[in-house]
Backbone bond lengths (Angstrom), bond angles and torsions (degrees), N, CA, C in turn:
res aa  C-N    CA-C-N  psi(-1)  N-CA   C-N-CA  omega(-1)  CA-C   N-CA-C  phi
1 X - - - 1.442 - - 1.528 108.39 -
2 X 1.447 125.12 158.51 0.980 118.00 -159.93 1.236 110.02 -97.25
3 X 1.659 136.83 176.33 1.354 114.04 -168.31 1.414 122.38 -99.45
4 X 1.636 93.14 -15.83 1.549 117.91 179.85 1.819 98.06 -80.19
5 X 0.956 121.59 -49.72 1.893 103.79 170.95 1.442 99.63 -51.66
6 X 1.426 130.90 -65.46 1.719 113.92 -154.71 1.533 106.65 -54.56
7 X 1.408 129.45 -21.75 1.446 126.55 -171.78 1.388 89.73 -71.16
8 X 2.052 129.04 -55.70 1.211 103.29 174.68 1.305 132.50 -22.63
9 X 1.714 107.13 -80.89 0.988 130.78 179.73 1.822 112.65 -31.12
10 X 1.136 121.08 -39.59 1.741 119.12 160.23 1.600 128.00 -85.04
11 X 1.282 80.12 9.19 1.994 84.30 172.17 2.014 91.77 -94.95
12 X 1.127 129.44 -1.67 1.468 142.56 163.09 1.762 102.89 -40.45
13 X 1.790 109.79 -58.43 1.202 119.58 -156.19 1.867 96.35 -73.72
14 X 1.453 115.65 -2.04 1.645 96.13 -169.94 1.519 89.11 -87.96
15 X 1.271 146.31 -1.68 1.560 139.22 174.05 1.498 116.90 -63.02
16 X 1.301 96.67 -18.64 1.600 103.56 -176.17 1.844 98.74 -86.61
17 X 0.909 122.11 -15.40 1.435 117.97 157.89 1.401 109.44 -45.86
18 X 1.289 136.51 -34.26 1.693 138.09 -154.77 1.527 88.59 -80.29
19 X 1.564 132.25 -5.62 1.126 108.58 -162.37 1.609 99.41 -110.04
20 X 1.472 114.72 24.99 1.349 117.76 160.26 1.397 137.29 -118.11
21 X 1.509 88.47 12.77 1.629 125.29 169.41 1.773 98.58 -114.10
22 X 1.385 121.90 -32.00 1.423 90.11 -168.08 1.676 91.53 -151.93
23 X 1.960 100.85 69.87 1.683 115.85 -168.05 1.540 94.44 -44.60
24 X 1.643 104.39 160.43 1.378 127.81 160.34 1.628 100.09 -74.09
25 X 0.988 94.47 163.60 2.070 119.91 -178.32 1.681 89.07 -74.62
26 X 1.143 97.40 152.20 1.384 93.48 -175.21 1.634 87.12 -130.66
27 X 1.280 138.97 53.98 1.178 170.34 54.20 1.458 132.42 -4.61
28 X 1.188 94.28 -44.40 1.549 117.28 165.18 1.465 128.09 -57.00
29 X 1.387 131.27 130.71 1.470 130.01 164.43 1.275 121.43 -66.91
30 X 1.474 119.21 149.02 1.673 143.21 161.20 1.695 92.94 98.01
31 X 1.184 116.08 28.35 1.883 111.46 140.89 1.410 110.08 15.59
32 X 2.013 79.59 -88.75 1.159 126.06 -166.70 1.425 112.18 -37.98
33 X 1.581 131.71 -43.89 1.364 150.77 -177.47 1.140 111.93 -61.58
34 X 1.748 96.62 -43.48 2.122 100.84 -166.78 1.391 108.81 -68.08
35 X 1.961 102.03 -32.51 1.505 104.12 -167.82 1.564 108.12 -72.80
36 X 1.329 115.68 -51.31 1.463 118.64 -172.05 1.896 102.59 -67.35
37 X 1.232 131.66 -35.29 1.387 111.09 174.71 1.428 110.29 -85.97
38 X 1.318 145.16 9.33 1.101 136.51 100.30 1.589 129.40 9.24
39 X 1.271 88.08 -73.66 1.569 113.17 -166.59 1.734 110.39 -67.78
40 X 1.546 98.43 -54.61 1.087 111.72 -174.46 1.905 112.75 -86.01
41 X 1.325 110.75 19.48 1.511 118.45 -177.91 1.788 74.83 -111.65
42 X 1.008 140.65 -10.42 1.798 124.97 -171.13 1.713 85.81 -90.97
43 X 1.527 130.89 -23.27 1.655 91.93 -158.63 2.186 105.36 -89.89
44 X 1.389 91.14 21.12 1.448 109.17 -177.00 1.616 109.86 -65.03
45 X 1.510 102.38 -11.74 1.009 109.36 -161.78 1.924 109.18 -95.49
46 X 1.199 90.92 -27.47 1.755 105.47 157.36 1.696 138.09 -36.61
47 X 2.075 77.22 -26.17 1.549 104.44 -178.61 1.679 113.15 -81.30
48 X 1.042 107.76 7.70 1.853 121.92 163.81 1.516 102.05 -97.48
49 X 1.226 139.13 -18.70 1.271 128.92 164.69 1.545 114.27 -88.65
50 X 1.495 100.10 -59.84 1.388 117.88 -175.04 1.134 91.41 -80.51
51 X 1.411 125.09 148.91 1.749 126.53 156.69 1.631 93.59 -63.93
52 X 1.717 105.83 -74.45 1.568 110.08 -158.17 1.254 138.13 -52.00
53 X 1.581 107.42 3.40 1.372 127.53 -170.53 1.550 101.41 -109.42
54 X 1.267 105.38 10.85 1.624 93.68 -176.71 2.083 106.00 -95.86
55 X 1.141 100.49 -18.16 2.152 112.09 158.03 1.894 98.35 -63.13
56 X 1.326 129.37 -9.61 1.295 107.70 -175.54 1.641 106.02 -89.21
57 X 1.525 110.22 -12.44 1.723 105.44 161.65 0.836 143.96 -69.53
58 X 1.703 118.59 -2.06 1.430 153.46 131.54 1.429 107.92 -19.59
59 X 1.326 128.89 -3.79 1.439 114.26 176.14 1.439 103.16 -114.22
60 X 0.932 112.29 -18.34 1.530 118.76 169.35 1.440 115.66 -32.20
61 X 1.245 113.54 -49.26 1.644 126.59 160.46 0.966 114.07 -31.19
62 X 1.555 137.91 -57.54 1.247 142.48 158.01 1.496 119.66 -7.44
63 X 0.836 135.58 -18.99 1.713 129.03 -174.92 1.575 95.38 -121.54
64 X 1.422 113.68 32.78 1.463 118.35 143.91 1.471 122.68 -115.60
65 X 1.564 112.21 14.70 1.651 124.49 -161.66 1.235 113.35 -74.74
66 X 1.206 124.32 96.38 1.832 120.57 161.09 2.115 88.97 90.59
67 X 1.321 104.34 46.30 1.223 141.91 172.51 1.835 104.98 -83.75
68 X 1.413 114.10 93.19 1.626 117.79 174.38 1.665 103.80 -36.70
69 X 0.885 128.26 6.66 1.932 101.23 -171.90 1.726 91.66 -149.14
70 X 1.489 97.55 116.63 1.474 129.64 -159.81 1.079 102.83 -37.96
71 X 1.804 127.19 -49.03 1.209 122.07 -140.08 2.012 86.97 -88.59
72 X 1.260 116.37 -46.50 1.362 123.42 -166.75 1.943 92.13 -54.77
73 X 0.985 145.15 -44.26 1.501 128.43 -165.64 1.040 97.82 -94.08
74 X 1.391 146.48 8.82 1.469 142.63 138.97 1.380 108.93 -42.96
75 X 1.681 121.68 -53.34 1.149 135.29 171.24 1.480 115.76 -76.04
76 X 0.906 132.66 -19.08 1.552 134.62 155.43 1.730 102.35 -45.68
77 X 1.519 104.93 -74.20 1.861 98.22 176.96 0.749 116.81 -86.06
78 X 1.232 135.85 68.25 1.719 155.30 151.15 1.206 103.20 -101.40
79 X 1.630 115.48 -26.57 1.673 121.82 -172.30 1.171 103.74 -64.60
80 X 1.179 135.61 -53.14 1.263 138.37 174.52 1.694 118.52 -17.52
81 X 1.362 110.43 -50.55 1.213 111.50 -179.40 1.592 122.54 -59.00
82 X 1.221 106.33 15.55 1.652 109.82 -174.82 1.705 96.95 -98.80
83 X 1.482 113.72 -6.61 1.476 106.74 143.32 1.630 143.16 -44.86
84 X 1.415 90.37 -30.87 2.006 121.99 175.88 1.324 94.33 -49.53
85 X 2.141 108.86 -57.99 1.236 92.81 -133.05 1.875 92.58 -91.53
86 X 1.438 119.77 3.44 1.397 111.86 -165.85 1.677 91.67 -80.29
87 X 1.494 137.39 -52.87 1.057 145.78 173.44 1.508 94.44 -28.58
88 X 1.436 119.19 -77.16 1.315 130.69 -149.07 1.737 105.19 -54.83
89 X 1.134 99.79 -14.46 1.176 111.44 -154.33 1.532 109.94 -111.65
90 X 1.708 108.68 -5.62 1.639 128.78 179.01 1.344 87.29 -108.11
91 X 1.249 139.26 -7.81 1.806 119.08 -171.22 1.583 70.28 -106.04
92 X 0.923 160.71 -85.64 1.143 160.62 -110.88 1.619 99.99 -68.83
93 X 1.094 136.75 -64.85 1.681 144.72 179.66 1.584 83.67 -59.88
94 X 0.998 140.07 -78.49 1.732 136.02 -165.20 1.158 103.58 -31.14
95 X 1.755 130.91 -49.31 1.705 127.11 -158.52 1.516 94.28 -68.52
């Protein structure tokens, strides 16, 4: 895969920005999710060293998870795809 799509694919995690214009309920379940893909939307940033690590900002999305307004937790599981970039990013140290 190419390296310039996986950076797409981690420009995913800047949607989770919307959730500081339009916070989740904090009533709401998977906290736990928003905080750690949080975390794991920062190693996106690796993807300026590594090409293939730049799909791991794909979790960034994460702090739209179990998000009251339909269209925003669409973008919550988009985070997921920062799975792409951990793979992409295990063939890459292997070659």
């Amino acid at each position: 895969m190419n390296a310039d799509l996986l950076g797409l694919i981690g420009l995913i995690g800047l949607g989770g920005l919307a959730a500081l214009k339009a916070p989740v309920d904090a009533a709401r379940s998977g906290g736990t999710v928003r905080k750690m893909g949080g975390l794991l939307g920062l190693l996106g940033f690796v993807g300026l060293l590594v090409p293939p690590a730049g799909a791991m900002g794909a979790a960034g999305a994460f702090g739209l998870w179990n998000h009251q307004n339909a269209k925003l937790r669409v973008w919550g599981a988009l985070g997921w795809l920062w799975l792409v970039g951990l793979v992409m990013l295990a063939r890459w140290f292997l070659r």
